[in-house]
C-alpha positions as CSV (number, residue, x, y, z in Angstrom):
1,X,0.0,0.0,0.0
2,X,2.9,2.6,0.6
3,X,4.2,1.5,-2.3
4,X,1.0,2.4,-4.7
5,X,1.0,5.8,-2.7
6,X,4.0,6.7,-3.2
7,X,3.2,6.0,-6.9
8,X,0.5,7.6,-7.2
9,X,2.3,11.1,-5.5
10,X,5.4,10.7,-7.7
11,X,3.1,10.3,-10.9
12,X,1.3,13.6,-10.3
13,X,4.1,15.5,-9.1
14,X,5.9,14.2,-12.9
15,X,2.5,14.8,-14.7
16,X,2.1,18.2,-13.2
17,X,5.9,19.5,-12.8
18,X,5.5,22.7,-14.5
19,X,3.7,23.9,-12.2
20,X,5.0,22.6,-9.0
21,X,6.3,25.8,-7.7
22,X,3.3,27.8,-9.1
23,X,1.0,26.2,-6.6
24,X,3.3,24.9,-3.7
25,X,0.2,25.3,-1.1
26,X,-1.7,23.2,-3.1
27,X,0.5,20.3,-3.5
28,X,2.1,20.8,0.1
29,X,-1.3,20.3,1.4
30,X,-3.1,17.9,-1.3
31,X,-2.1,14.2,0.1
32,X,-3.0,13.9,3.5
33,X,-3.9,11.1,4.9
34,X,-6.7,9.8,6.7
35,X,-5.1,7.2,8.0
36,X,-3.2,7.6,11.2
37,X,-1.0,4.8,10.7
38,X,0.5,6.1,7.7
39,X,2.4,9.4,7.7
40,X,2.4,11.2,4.1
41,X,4.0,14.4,3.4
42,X,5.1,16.0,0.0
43,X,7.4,18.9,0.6
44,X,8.6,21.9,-2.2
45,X,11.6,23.7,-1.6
46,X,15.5,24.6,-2.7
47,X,17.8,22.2,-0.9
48,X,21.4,23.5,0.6
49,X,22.7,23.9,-3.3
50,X,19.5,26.4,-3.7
51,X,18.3,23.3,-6.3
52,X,14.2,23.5,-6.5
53,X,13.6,20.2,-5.1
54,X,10.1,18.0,-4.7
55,X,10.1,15.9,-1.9
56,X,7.8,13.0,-1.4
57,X,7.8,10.9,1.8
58,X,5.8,7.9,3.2
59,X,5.5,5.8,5.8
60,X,4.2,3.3,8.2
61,X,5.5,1.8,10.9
62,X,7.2,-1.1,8.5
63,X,8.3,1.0,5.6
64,X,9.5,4.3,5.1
65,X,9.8,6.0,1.2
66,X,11.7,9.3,0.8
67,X,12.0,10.5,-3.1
68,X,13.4,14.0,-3.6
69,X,13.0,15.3,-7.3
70,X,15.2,17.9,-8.5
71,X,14.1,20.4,-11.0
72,X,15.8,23.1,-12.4
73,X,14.5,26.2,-12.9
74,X,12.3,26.3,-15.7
75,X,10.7,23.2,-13.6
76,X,12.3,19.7,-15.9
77,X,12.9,16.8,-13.2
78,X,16.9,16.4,-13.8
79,X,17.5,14.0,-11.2
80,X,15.9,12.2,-8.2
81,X,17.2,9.9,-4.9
82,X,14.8,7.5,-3.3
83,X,15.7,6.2,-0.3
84,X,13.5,2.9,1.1
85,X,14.2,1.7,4.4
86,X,12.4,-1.0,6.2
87,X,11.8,-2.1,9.4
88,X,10.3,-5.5,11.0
């Protein structure tokens, strides 16, 4: 399930990256969950190397996905780093 979330974030933020930064409140606030157990955050920002950078993380108490998407700055995804840790 965090993996179809996750997904399903990353797919929007792709579909929609022109205009990330154009409506940051929007996606900053669009995926919330409902679900306690699962902690979901998306995150726009410039990172230390002032880099506009799209930052998806998700987690339950099992799994934990952080994807940061960098952009430059007419808003094309150049890069990413996904991180997946779990935990039993």
């Amino acid at each position: 399930m965090i993996y179809h979330i996750h997904d399903v974030i990353r797919q929007d933020l792709i579909a929609n990256q022109k205009d990330l930064f154009n409506m940051q409140h929007y996606y900053t606030h669009k995926f919330r969950s409902n679900n306690r157990l699962i902690d979901i955050n998306v995150g726009l920002f410039r990172n230390d190397k002032q880099q506009l950078t799209a930052q998806i993380y998700v987690a339950d108490k099992h799994l934990k996905i952080r994807e940061q998407l960098f952009l430059d700055e007419r808003n094309n995804i150049i890069d990413n780093d996904l991180i997946i840790k779990r935990y039993e």
